[in-house]
C-alpha positions in Angstrom: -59.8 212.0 -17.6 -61.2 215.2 -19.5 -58.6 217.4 -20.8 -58.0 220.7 -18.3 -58.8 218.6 -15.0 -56.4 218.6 -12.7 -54.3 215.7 -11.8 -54.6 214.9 -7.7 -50.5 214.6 -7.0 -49.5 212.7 -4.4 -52.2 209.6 -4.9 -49.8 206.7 -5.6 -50.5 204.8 -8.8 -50.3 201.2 -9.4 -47.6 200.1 -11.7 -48.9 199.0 -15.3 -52.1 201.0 -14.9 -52.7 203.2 -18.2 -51.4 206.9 -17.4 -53.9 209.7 -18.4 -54.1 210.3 -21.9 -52.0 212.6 -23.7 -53.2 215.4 -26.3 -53.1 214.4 -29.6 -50.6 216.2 -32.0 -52.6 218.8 -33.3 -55.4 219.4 -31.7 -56.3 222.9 -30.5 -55.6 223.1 -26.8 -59.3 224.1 -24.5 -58.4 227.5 -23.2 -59.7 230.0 -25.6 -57.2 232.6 -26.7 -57.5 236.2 -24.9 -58.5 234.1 -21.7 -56.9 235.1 -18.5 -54.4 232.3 -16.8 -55.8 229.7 -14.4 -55.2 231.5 -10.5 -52.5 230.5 -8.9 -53.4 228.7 -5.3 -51.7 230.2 -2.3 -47.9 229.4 -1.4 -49.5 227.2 1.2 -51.3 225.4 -0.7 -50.2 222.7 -3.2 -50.0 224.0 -6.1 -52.1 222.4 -9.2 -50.4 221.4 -11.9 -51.6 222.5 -15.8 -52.0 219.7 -18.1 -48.3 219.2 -19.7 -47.9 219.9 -23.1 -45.8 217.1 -25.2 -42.3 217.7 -25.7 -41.0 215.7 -28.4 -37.6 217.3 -27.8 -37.7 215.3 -24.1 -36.8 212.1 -23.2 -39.6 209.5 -22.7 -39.2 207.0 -19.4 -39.0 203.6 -20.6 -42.6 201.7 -20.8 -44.3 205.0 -20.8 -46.5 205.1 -24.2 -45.5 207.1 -26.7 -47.2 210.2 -28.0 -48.6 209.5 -31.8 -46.2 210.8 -34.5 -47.7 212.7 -38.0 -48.3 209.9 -40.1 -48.3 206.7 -38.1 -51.0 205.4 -36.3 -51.6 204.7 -32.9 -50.2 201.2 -31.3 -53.6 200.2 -31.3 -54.6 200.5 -34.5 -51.5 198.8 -35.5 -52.1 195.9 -33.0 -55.6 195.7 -34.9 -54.5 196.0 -38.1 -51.5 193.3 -37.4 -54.6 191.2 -35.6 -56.7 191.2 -39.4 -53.2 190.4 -41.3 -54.0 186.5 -43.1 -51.1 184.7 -41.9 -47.9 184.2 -44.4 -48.5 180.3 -44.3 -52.2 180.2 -45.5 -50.7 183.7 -48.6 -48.6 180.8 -49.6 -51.0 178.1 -49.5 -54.0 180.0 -51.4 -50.7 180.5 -54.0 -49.9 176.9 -54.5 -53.2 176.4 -55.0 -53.6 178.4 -57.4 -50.7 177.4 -59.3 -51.2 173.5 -59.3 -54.8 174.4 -60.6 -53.1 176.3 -63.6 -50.5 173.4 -63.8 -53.6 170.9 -64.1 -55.1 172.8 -66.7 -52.2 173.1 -69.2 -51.7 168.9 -68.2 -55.0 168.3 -69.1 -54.5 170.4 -72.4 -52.0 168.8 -73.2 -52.5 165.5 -73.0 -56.2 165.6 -74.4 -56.2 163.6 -77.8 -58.6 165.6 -80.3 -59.9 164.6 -83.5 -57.5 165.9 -85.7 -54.7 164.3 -83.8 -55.9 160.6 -84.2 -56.8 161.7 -88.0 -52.9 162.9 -88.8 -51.7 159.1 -87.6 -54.4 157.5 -90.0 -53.5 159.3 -92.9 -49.5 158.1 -91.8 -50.7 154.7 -91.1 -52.4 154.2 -94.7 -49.0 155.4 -96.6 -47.3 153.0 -94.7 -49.8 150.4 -96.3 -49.3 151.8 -99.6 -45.8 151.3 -99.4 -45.6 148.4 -97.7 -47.6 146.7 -101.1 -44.8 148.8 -102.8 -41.8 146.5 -101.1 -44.0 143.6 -101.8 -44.2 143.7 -105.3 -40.7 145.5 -105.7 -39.7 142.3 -104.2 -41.4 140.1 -106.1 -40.3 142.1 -109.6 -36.8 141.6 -108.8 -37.2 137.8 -108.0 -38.6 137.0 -111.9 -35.9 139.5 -113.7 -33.8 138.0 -115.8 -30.6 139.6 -114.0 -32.0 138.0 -110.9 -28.9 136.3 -109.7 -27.5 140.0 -108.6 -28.0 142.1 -105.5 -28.4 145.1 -107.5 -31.9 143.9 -108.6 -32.9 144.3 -104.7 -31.4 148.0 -104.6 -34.8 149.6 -105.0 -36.7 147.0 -102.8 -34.1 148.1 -100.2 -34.2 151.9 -100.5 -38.3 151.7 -100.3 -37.3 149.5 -96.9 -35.4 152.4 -95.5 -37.9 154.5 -96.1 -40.5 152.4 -94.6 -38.7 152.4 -91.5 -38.3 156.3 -91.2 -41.7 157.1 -92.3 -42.7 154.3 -89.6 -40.4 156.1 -86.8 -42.4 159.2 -87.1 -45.7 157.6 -85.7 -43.6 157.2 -82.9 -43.7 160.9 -82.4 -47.1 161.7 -83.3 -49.8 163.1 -80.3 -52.0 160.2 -80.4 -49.7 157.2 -80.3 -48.2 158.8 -77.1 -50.8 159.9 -75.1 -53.8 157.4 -76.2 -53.6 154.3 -74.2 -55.4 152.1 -77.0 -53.4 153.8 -80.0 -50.1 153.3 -78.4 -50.7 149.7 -77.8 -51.3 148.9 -81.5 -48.4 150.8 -82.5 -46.3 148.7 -80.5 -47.6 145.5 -81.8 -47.1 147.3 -85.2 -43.6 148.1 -84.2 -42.9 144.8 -83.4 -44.1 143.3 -86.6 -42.3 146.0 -88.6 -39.2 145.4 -86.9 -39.5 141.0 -88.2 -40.6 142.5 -91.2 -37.4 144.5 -92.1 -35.4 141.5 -90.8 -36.6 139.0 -93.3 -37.0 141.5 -96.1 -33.4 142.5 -95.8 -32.6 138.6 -95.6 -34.3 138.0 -98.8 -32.6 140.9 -100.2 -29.3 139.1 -99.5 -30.8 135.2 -100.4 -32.6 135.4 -103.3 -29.4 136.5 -105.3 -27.6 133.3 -104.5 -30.3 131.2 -104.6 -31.0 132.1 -108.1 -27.1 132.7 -109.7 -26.5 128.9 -108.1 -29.8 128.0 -110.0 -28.5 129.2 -113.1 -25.0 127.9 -113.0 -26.6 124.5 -112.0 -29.3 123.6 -114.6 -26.3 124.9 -117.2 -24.8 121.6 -118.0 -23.5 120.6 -121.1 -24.9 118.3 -124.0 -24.3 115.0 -124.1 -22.3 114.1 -127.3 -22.2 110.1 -127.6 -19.4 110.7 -130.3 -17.1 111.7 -127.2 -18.0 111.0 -124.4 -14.9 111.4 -122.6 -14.7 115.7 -123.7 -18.7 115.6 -122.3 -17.7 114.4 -119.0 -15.3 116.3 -118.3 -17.2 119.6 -119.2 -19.8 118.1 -116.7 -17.3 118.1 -114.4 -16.1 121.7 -114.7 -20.3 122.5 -114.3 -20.6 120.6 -111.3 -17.7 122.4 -109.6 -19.3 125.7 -110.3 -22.3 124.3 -109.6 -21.0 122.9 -106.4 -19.1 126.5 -105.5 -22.5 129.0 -105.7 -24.5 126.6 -103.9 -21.2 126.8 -101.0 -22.2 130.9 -101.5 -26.1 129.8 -100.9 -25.4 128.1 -97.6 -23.8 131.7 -96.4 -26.8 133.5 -96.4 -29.0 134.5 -93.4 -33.0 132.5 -94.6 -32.1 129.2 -92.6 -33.6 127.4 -95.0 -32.3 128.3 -98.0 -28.8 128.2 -96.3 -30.1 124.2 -95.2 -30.4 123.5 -99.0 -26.9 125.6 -100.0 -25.4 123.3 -98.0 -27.5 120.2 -99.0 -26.8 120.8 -102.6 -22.9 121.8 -102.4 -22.1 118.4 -101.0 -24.6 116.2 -103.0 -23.1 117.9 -106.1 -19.4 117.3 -105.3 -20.0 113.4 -104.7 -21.3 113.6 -108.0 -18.6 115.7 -109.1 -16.4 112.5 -108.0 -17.8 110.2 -109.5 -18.0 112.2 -113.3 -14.2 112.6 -112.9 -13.9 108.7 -112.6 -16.1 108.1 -115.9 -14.0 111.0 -117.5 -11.0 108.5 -117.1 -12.3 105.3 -118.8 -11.7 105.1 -122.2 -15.2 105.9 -123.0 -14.7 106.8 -127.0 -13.2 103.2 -127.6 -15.8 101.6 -124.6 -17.2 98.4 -126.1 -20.2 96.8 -124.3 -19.5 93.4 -121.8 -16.0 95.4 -121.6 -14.6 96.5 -118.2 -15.0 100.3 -118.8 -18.0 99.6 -119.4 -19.0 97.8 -116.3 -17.3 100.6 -114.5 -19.3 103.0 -116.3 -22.6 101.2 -115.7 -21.6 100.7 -111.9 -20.7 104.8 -111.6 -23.5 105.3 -113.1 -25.9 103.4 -110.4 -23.9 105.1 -107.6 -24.8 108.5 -109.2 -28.6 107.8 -109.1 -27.8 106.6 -105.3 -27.1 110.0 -104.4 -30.2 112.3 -103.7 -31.0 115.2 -104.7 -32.3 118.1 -101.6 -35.3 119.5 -101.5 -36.0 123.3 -100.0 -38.4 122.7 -96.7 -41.2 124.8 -97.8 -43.3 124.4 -95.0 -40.1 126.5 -92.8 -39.6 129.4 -95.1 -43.9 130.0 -95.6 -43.8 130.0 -91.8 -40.9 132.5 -91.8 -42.8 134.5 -94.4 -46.2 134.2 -92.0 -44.5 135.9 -89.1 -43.0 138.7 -91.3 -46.4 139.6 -92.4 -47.3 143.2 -91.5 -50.7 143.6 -93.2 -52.3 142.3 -90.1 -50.8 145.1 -87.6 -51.4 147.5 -90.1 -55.0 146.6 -90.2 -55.4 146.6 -86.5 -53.6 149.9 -86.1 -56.0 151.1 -89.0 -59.5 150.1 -87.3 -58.6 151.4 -83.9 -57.8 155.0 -85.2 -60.9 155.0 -87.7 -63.0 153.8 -84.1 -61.5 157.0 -82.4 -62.1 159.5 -84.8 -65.8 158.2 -85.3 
């Protein structure tokens, strides 16, 4: 309805229909200053009401709309605006999004293998062959020293062992043996190797020093003197018992075989221990041939040869060796990083 028309009182209106709209806060009101007052209709007459002016001071009947306020929009505009709002649920979706795409990103990052990654585990890898041949032949030096038949000349073999192990352990923590599917797996089989390795270097480290002091104590036997015979056999007797006691020390160690042939030689040299101590007895000085010592000593004698001497099984220790060997790993491990950086 135009601002300034009258209202027609007394015309019922329907409940919920919009009222007539009030004046905005504000706005100049339509009769012109200096103009004369609207005339008043005659006492019998109705009278006309003037458009009300808002009174913010008044009371407002419940459900009737309120007049806009400075600053706030109409209820409206704020239905509109509330209308075009995104809802929360798809704020927080268009979020995750975003942050599982950033999340993919740094994963990806992260777990891409570059050049220089695969290059810093072949550089380790070949040191580890270097000193691998290092062991070897520290190994071997000790084995043909004269001082052989003591642990201490496997001290350095197992100090370069150690250090093989820890300079092995850091592949474990290097970029391209954890995240490169083909890497990894021949750093396992390397790891496995490594670990028989170390096993049966250590157990030669503890072998090879009784094998040899029961070697020397055992091809140490005394001259024969035929001008006493009797002082000779018993000084064979006192070698065989040594003998006999370093090759009991031989069958402690951990190489199975060698520890077979402790064993085999410990109680093949104390039956012949036995029987030396019986010729020690007969009056071998004053022996005369056809004579009864010296049908004793001829029949000693034949059960001495009897007794056999062991033998080391050769074939089980080279097979031993075999499975200890890490060149082959090594090799592998080698190829499939040079492949990878190509």
């Amino acid at each position: 309805m135009p601002y300034g028309q009258p209202q027609q009182y007394g015309q019922p209106q329907p409940y919920g229909q919009p009222q007539p709209p009030m004046p905005q806060y504000g706005q100049p009101r339509p009769i012109p200053y200096g103009q004369p007052a609207m005339p008043q209709p005659p006492a019998s007459q109705p009278a006309v009401p003037q458009p009300a002016m808002p009174q913010y001071a008044q009371s407002q009947q419940y459900g009737q709309p309120q007049p806009p306020k400075p600053g706030n929009f109409p209820s409206q505009q704020a239905g509109a605006a509330a209308k075009n709002k995104p809802p929360v649920a798809i704020i927080i979706g268009a979020v995750a999004a975003v942050v599982v795409i950033a999340l993919a990103a740094v994963f990806f990052l992260t777990n891409r293998v570059s050049r220089s990654d695969y290059e810093e585990v072949l550089v380790q890898t070949q040191a580890l062959e270097s000193s691998y041949t290092a062991i070897n032949e520290e190994f071997s030096s000790a084995a043909s020293a004269t001082d052989n038949d003591s642990s201490s000349a496997y001290d350095e073999g197992k100090k370069k062992l150690k250090t093989f192990k820890q300079d092995s352990d850091k592949l474990a923590a290097m970029k391209a043996v954890k995240k490169d599917k083909d890497v990894k797996e021949k750093y396992e089989t390397f790891e496995r190797d490594r670990a028989k390795y170390e096993r049966y270097m250590n157990d030669l480290a503890q072998t090879m020093p009784a094998l040899m002091k029961m070697t020397h104590t055992c091809t140490k036997l005394p001259k024969f003197d035929s001008a006493d015979m009797s002082s000779y056999y018993r000084d064979l007797s006192k070698a065989l018992e040594s003998c006999a006691a370093d090759a009991g020390d031989l069958a402690k160690v951990p190489v199975k075989s060698y520890a077979e042939y402790g064993a085999d030689m410990q109680e093949s040299v104390s039956k012949k221990k036995d029987i030396v101590d019986q010729m020690a007895d007969l009056n071998l000085n004053d022996i005369e041939y056809g004579s009864a010592d010296y049908e004793k000593l001829q029949d000693l004698h034949a059960k001495m040869s009897d007794i056999d001497s062991p033998t080391l099984d050769q074939s089980d220790l080279q097979k031993a060796a075999k499975e200890a060997d890490l060149s082959g790993s090594l090799k592998d491990l080698e190829t499939t990083l040079s492949e990878k950086i190509k």
